[in-house]
N, C-alpha and C positions, 0 to 999 in steps of 0.2 A: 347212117349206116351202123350197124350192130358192131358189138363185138364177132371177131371171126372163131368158128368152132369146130371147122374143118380139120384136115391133114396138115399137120405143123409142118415136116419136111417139105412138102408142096410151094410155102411161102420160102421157107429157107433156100430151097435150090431155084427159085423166083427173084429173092431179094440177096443172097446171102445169108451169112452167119447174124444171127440174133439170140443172143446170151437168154434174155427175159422171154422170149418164147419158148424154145428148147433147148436142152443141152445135148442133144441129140445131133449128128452131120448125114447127111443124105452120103451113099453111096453113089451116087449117079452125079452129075456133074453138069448138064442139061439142064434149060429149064425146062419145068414139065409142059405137058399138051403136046396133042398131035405133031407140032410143027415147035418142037423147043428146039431140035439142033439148029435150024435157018432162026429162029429167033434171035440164037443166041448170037450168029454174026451176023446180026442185023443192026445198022447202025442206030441208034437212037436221036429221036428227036429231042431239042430243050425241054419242051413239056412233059415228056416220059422221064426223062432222068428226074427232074422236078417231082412227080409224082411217085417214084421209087425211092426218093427220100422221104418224101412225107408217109411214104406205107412201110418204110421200115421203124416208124417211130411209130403209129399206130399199132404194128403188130408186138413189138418188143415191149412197149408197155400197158398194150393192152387195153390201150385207152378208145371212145368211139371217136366218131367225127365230129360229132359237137364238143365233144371234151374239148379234143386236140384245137377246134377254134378258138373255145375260150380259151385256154393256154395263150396260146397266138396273139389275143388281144389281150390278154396280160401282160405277156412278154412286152407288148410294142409299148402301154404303158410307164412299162420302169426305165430308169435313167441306164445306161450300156449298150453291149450287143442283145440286139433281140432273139437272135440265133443259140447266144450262149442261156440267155436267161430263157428261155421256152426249154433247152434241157436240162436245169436245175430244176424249174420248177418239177417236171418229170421224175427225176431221178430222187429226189429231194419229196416225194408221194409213200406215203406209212407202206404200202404192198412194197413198191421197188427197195427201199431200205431192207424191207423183211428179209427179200429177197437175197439183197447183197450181204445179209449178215448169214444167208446159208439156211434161214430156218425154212428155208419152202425150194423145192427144185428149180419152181419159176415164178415170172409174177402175178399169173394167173392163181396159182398155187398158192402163191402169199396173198392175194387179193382174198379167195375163200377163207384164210387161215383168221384174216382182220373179221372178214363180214360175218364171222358164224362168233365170235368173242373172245378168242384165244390169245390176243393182244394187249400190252396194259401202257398206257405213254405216261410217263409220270405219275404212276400208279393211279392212273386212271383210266378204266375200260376206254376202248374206243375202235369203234366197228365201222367205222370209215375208211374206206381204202385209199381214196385222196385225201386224206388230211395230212398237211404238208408240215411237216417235220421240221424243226429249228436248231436251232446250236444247241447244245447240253441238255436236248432232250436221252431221256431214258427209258430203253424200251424191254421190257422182261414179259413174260409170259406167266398167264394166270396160276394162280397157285391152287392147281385140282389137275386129278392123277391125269384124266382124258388127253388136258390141253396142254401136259408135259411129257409125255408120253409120244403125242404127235410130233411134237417139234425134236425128241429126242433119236425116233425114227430118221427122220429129214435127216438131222445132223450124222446120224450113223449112217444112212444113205451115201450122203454126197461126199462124207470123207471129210480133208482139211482146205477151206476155202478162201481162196486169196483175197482177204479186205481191204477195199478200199482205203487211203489215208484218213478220208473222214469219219471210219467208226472203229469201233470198237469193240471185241466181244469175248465175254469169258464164257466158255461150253457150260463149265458145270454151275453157276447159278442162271445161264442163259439169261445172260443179263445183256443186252447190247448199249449201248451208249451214241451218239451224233458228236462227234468233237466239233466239229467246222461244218459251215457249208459245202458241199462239191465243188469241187476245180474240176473244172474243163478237162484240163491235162487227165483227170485218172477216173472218166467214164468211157467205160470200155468197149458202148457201142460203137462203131465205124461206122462215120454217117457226117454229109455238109450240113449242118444246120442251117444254113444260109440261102439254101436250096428250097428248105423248107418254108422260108419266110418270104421267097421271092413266089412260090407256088401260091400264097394264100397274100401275095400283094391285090392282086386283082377281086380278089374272093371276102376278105375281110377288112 
């Protein structure tokens, strides 16, 4: 399955609030389609709630269905929670960092911002949007008027943006920094990660 390129609010009053897709809130409260009021008191089965998790992380970061498997057998891979380590690896992706440093509205936004060259990780180009980001990496934006200018936009856009523990960022050399890994505690999506891993028990 593709990425989605529909009505963002659509998923939102579907799934709820997701930061990395829009920053936008629906006014309606329903979810949408002919029959969203009786949806929405409609009880759910396990596998629906299961799969309203796994589609709130696919939409929020943008990722497709095969991405999000590999992730999954990553995850199941390393030593931990598999639940916790399938949302680092996410969040801890060069676009979602872009993203939580402000320089892009969303991370779809941040994902074009990497793929077109406006991004530099240890002053090294890199047009990757999963490339996964480490400790005391350093991320500044290319030094030509276009692709400071863009990012200067964003920044006057979105105003002052609440960062994460794990970075860093000075506006005027648009310099951001990775101090640590992500903690659990302070990703701001709402969502059982656990959900997600019992959805893709049977599947991967």
């Amino acid at each position: 399955m593709s990425r989605y390129r529909g009505p963002r609010l659509r998923i939102v009053r579907r799934l709820g609030e997701l930061p990395g897709l829009t920053r936008k809130s629906s006014t309606k409260e329903n979810p949408p389609g002919q029959h969203g009021l009786a949806a929405a008191s409609k009880k759910l089965s396990q596998y629906s709630i299961r799969l309203r998790e796994k589609q709130k992380l696919r939409y929020n970061y943008g990722v497709s269905e095969k991405q999000l498997i590999n992730y999954v057998k990553k995850s199941r891979k390393s030593k931990g929670s598999s639940g916790e380590i399938l949302l680092k690896l996410l969040e801890m992706r060069l676009d979602s960092i872009i993203f939580q440093l402000g320089m892009a509205p969303t991370v779809s936004a941040a994902r074009q911002i990497v793929n077109h060259g406006h991004i530099l990780v240890n002053n090294q180009s890199v047009t990757i949007p999963s490339y996964q980001c480490k400790s005391k990496d350093v991320i500044t934006v290319k030094n030509r008027k276009g692709s400071r200018k863009l990012i200067e936009n964003n920044l006057e856009t979105l105003g002052n943006v609440e960062l994460p523990n794990h970075l860093s960022f000075n506006a005027s050399s648009l310099l951001g920094e990775v101090k640590s890994l992500v903690q659990r505690d302070f990703i701001s999506l709402k969502i059982n990660e656990l959900l997600v891993v019992e959805y893709y028990s049977r599947k991967v």
